[in-house]
N, C-alpha and C positions, 0 to 999 in steps of 0.2 A: 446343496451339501458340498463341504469344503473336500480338495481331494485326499488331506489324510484320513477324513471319517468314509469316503470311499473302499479306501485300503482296509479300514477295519473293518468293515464289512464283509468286504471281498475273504480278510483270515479268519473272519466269522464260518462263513461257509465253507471253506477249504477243513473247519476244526472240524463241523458237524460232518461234511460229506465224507471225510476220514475215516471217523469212528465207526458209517456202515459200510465203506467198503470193502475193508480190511477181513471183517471176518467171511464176506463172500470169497476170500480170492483162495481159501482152504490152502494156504502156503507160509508157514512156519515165516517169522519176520522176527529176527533179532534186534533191528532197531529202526525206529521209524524217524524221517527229519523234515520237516515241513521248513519252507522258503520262504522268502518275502522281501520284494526289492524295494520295500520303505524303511527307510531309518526311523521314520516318526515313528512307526507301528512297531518296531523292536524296541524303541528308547521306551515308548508307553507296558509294553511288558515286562520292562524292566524295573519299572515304578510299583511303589504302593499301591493300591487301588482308591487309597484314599486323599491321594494327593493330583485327581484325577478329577474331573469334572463328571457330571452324572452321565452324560451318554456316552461316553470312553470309558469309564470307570465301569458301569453294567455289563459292558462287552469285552470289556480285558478281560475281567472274574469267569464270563462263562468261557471265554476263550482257556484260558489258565485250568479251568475242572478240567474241560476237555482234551486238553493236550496235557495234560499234568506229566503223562510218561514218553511224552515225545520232545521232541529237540526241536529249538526253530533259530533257524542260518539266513543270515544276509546269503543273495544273489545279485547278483548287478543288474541292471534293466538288457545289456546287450544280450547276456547269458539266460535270461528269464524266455523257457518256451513258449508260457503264458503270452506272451507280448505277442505273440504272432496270431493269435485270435482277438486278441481287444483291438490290437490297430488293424491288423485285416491283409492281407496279401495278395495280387494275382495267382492262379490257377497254376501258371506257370513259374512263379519265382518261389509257389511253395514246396512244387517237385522238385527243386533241389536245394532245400533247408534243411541241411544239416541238423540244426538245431532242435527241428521239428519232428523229423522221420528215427536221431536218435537220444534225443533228450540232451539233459543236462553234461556237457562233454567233461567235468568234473568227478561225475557220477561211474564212466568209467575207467577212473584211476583206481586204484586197490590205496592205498594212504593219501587221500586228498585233503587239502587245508581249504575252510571253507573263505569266502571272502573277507576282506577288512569291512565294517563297518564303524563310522564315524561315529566319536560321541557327540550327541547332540546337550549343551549346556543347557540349564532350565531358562534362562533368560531367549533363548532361539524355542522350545519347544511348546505348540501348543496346546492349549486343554486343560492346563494346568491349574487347579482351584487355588487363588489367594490362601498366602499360609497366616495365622494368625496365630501371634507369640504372646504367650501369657507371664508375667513376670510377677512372682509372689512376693509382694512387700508389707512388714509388719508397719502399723500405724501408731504413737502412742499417743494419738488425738484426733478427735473428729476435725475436717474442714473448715465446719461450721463455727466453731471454738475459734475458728480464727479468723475469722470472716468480719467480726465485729467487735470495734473497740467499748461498745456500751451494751454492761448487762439487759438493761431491762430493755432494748432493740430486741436481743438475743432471743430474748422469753417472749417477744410478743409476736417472732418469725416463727418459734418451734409451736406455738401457740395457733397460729392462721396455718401452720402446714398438718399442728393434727386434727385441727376443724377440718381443715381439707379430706386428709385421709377418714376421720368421720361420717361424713358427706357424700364419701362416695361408697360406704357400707349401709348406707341408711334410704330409703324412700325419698322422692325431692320433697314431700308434702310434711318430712319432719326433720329435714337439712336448715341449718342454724344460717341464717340470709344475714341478718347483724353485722354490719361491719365493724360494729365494738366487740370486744372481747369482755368477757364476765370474768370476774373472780376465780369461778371451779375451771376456769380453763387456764388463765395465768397459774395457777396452783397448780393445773397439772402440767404445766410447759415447764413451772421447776423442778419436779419432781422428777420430770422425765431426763432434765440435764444432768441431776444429782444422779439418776439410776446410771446416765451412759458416762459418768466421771468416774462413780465408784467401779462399775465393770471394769475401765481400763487400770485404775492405781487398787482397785482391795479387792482383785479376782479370788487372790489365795485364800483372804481372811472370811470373802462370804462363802466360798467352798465348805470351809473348816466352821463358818456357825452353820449352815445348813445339813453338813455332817454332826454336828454335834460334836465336833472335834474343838478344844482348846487353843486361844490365840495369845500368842504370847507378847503380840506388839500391843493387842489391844485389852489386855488381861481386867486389867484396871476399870474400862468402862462395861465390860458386860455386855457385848455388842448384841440385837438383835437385828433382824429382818424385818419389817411391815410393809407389805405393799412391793414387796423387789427392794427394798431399803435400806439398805447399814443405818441403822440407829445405836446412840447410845440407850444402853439397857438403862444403866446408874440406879439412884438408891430413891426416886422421887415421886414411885409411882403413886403414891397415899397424898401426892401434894394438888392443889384446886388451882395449880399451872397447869396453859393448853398444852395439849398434846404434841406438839414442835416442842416447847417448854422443856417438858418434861424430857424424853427421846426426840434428843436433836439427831439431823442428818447429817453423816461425818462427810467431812470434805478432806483432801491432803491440802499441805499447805502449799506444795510447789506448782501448783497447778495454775495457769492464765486464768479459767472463770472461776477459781477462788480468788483469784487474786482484787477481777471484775466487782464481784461479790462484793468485797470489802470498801471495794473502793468506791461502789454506789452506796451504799449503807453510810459511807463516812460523807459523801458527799450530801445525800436526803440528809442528812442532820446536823447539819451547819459546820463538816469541818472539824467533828468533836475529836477530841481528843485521845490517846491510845487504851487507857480506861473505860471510858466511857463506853467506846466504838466497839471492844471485848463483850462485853454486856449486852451490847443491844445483837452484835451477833449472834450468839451464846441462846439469843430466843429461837431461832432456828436453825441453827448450825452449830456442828464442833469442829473448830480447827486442831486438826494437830500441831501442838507447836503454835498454840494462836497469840499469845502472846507478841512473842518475835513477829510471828506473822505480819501482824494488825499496824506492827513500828512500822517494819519495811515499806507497805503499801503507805503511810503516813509520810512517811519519810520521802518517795515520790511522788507527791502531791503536788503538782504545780501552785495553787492557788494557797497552800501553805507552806511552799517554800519562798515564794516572793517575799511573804512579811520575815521571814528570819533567813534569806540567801548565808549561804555559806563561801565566803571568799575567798580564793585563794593565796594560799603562803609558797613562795617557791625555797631554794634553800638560797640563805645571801651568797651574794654572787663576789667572786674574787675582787680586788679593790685592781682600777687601773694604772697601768705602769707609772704616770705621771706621781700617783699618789704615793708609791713605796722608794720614788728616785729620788735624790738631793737636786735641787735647782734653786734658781735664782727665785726670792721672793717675789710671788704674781708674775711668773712665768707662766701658769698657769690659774685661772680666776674664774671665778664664780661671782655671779652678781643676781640679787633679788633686791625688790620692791619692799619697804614698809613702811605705815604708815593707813591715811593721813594724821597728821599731827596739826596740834592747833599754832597758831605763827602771828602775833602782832606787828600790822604792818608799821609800825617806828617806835617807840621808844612815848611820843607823847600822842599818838594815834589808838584810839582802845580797838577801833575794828580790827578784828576774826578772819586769818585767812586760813589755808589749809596749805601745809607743807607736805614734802614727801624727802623718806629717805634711802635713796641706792646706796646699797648694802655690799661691796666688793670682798670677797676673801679668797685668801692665798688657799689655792688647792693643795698646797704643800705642805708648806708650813701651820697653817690654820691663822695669815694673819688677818686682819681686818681689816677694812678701809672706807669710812661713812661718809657721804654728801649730802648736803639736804640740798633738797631742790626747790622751785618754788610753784611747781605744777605738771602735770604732766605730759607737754609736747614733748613735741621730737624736740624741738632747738636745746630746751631742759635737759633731757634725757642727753641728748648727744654731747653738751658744755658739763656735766657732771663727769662723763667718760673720758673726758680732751682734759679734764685738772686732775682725774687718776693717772690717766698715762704721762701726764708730767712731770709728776709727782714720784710717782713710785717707778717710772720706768715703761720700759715695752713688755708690753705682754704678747705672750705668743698663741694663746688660744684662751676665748671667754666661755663657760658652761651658763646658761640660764634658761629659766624654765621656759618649756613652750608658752608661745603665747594666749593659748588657750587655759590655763592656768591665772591669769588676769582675770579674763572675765569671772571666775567665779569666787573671785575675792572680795571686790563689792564694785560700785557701781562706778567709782571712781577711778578705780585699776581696767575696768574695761572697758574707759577711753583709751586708755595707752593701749590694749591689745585691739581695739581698732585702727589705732594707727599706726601699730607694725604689721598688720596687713594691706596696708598701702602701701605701692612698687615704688609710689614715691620719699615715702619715709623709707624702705627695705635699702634706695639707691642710694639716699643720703648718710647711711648706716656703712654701706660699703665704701663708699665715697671716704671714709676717716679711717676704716679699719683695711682697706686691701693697700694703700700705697706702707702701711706702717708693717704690715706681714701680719697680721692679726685675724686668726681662725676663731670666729664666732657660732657655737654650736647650741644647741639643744636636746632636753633630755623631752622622753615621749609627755606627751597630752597626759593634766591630771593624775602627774604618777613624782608626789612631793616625793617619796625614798629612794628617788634616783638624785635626790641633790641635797644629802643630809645637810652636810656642812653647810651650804647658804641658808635652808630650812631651822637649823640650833643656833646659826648665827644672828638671823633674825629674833629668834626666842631671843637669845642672850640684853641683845640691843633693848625693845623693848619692856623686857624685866626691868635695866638700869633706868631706863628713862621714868617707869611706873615709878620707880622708889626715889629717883632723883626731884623729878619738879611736880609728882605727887598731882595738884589740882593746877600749877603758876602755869601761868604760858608768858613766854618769852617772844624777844624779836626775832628775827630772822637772824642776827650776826651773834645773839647769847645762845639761842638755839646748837648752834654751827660750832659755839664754844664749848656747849654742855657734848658735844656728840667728839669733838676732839681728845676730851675727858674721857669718855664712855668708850670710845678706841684705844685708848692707852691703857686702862682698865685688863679690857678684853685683851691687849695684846702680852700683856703682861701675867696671865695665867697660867701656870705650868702645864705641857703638853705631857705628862703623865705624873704619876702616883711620889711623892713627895716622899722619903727614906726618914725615916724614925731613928736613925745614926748623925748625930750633932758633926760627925767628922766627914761624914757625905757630901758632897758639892752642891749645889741646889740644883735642881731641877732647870733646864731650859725652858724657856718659853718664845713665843712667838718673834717676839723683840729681840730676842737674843740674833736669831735667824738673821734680822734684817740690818744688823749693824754695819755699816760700812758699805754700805752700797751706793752704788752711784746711779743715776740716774738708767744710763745704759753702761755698766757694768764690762771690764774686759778679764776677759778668763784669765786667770790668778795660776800658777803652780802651786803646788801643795809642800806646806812647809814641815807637817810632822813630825818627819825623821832627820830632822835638824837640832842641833842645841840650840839651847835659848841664847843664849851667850856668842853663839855667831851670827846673830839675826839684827836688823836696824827694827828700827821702832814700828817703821812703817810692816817690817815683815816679821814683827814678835803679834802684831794687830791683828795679820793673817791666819798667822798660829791659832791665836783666840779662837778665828772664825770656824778653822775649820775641825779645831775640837767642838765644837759648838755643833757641825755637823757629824759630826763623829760618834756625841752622845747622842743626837738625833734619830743615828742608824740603830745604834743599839738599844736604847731607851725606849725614845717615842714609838718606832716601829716595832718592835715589841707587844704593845699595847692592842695594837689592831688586828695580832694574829686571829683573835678568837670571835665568834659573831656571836655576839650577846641576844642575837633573836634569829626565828628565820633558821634556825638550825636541822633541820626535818628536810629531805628532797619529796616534793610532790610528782605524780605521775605528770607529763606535761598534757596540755592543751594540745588541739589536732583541730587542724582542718575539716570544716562541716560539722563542729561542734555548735551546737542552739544556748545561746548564754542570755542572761541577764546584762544588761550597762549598765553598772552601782554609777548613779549621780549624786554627788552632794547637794543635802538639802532638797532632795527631794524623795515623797514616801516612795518607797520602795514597791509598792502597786503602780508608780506610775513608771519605774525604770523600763526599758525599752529592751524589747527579743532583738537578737541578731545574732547571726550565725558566722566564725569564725571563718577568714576565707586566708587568712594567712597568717604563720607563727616567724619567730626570729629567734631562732637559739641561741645562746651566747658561745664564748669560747668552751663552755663544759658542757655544751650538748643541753643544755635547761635551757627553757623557756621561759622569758619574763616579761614580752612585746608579744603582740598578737594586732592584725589589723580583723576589724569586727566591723559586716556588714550588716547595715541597719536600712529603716524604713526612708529613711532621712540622709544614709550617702554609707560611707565607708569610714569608720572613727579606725587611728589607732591606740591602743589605750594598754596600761600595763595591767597584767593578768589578777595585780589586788583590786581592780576594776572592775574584775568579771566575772560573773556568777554561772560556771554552768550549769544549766537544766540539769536533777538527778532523774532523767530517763535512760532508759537500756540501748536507745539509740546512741547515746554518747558515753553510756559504759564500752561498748562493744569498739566503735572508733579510738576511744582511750586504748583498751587493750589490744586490740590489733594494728593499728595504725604506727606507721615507725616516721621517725622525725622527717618531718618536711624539708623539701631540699633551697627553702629561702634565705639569703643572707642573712649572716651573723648579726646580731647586734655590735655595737662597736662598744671598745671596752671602754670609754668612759661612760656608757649606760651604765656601767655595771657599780659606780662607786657607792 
């Protein structure tokens, strides 16, 4: 026995021996005080009895009856007379203890303060029974609701737990051994969901049928009871439909195993359709709201969003600075691929080769500038770029598409993007364009509306060519004749809307832009605001030019204020988003999951680049490439998620 259950003991007998010696002593006692030189044993009568363990707890309570009308005072062990019989004393050092022959030397003070006693915290004090805290929380769904992503799991776990509970109500010699499940027991693991769904969403409405009280949500169907069951009443009892049929079991619509519900039902029946899938519900369930309902759950559908993916539109994105400033024609240049074309190697040779033609245009002005080549190497490609830049000047940055863009043009383009992924062809690229200052960029993977211009300028080219030589194929130098034509054509087309006023000046076009330029071009002052009449010939020419850009600023610019498409902002893409990869050309059951692992907002905070991790590595691809999954996982990221802190796009993405 530990020595604070000693101590209680010991004020166990002090309460009892108390209570009979007091009335032998026949002397009137105004107030009686009992001592005790343990802290423990006064911290423990100062507690609950219930906060006590059972052998302290027993003995505080009769201690407490017992002394109910007395007092009990710390004493210190020095000051305790008691002490001098438990430890014991000689004969002779008892004859003169004080302490002993007169008691408590406190006792004969007339106003004495009893001693200080320490509080003892509950963490130092022992005996003390574990407290256990109860915390009342409402629920408004069972666990189990959310345990499992598939209904009919669901039903065949509440199904094996109420055979269990059966089983253990029943004799062993008539408990169901089967490890199949029957019919009347699936049947009643629904009914049992349906009872514990309607308890939590239509407590008030079965209240009010089982009172025989009026519902006014449910006024319409006539609600009854069967079996613990909201059923609709309705008007069909006289019909030779089963009894589900007739009083279906109402479910809410917002609820996860309505949701289940629906979504196995659509699934067992190939995917049908939101009619259809109403209907076969409707045999044993009522939704509220079933209609909407039945979309919704269709609507995320994985295996019926694949065949119809929904794709992203962001809003068009601002056009880049290069495009709204005046410069020097193909200052700025775009260059694409088209073709192949058919190409007679001479004039008296009938064999068939296949031409190709690089497409150059002014990012500014919208001029044009065609080469046929006569195959796809690098040497090709690189001697068609070495007679633009001769021809037309230095350019100071080219835009063209990634080179992943090639390959899924045809088979012939996706030699050339095999060979600008060699470091060797990439150095021989650099090798022409870093001593001349020439910034060679690319727009994202697979995303043609980041490079309209080369994209309509291609259109343009071969529309003429269709209507030009029609079925003729030519040599290689009539070819290169017909495409000089088909450039002057295009460059000669007015850069905006043509004025129905005879007195109006015509329209500028591309050709206008590039009159008088020289090779490499030296910056000119601006003659304006000069008369014409103080000017030399050479600087009335100037004049020309730069009205020419003058109605460009006001005119043409103009024109591009407004985005003919793409006018809606979409919520952006997020990080840990599970998407689709729309692949051209191929069915849309075989596009590939991959989940977002990084966006690139532009200068207005939209996002139109996303890099999207797949099974097969990490693609970047522009967001009309990406189908997100309509799950609630990437609603919830949508809506909570705030823009990613990844670099910008750069703004000639954005043109």
């Amino acid at each position: 026995m530990t020595i604070p259950r000693l101590e209680l003991s010991a004020a166990l007998l002090l309460a009892r021996l108390v209570v009979k010696v007091i009335p032998l002593l026949e002397v009137p006692i105004r107030r009686t005080v009992l001592y005790s030189d343990s802290q423990i044993l006064l911290a423990w009568m100062k507690k609950s009895p219930g906060q006590l363990q059972q052998y302290v707890r027993n003995r505080i309570v009769e201690i407490n009856q017992i002394t109910a009308d007395f007092s009990w005072e710390y004493i210190r062990s020095e000051d305790n007379p008691a002490d001098v019989v438990s430890r014991g004393q000689l004969p002779l050092e008892l004859s003169s203890n004080q302490k002993w022959w007169k008691g408590y030397r406190v006792l004969l003070e007339s106003d004495h303060l009893p001693a200080t006693c320490e509080e003892i915290s509950d963490d130092e004090l022992p005996e003390l029974r574990a407290e256990a805290f109860v915390n009342l929380a409402t629920i408004d769904s069972l666990p189990v609701f959310k345990a499992f992503s598939s209904f009919r799991k669901l039903q065949r776990v509440v199904a094996y737990i109420l055979r269990f509970v059966r089983n253990c109500r029943i004799a062993a010699s008539q408990r169901q051994q089967s490890k199949q499940l029957t019919v009347s027991e699936m049947q009643m693991s629904l009914e049992t969901i349906v009872r514990a769904i309607q308890r939590m969403e239509f407590f008030e409405e079965i209240r009010r049928v089982l009172s025989n009280e009026p519902s006014k949500r449910f006024a319409t169907l006539c609600p009854i009871i069967e079996n613990g069951i909201l059923r609709v009443g309705g008007r069909l009892q006289n019909s030779k439909l089963p009894f589900d049929a007739q009083h279906q079991m109402m479910l809410p619509n917002n609820h996860p195993i309505t949701e289940q519900i629906i979504r196995t039902l659509h699934e067992e029946n190939r995917h049908v359709g939101p009619s259809g899938l109403l209907a076969i519900v409707r045999q044993k369930f009522w939704l509220l709201n079933g209609r909407s309902t039945v979309r919704k759950v269709i609507r995320s559908c994985i295996p019926c969003y694949r065949t119809k993916p929904r794709k992203i539109q962001q809003l068009m994105g601002n056009l880049p600075d290069f495009r709204v400033t005046p410069a020097m024609p193909y200052e700025y240049t775009g260059v694409d691929y088209a073709g192949p074309v058919q190409v007679k190697e001479g004039k008296y040779r009938p064999k068939i080769i296949k031409g190709y033609i690089a497409v150059f245009v002014c990012l500014v002005t919208k001029n044009i500038h065609l080469e046929l080549v006569s195959s796809l190497t690098t040497e090709a490609f690189l001697a068609a770029l070495d007679r633009f830049v001769n021809r037309r000047g230095l350019t100071r940055m080219i835009l063209s598409d990634n080179a992943t863009n090639f390959s899924g043009a045809s088979a012939e383009l996706h030699e050339l993007y095999q060979q600008f992924q060699k470091e060797m062809v990439l150095n021989k690229i650099n090798d022409l364009l870093l001593p001349r200052e020439i910034e060679w960029r690319f727009i994202p993977p697979r995303a043609p509306n980041f490079a309209g211009l080369m994209e309509a300028a291609v259109k343009s080219v071969k529309t003429h060519i269709k209507r030009t030589l029609q079925n003729a194929t030519l040599t290689f130098e009539e070819f290169a004749t017909v495409l000089s034509h088909i450039e002057s054509i295009l460059n000669s087309r007015p850069l905006y809307a043509m004025s129905s006023d005879p007195n109006d000046p015509l329209p500028i076009t591309p050709a206008h832009l590039q009159l008088g330029r020289a090779i490499e071009p030296v910056p000119k002052p601006s003659h304006l605001d000069v008369k014409e009449n103080r000017l030399s010939r050479w600087q009335y020419l100037n004049l020309l030019r730069d009205r020419f850009w003058k109605t460009w600023s006001k005119e043409y610019l103009s024109t591009l204020q407004t985005r003919e498409k793409w006018t809606k902002t979409t919520a952006n893409v997020v990080p840990g988003m599970v998407v689709l990869l729309i692949e051209d050309n191929v069915p849309p059951q075989s596009w590939k999951y991959g989940k977002i692992v990084k966006t690139y907002p532009g200068s207005d905070s939209l996002v139109r680049v996303a890099d999207v991790k797949t099974a097969s590595g990490i693609f970047k691809r522009s967001i009309s490439k990406i189908a997100p999954l309509p799950t609630k996982d990437n609603e919830d990221l949508q809506r909570d998620s705030e823009l990613s802190s990844g670099s910008d796009v750069p703004d000639y993405l954005l043109a």
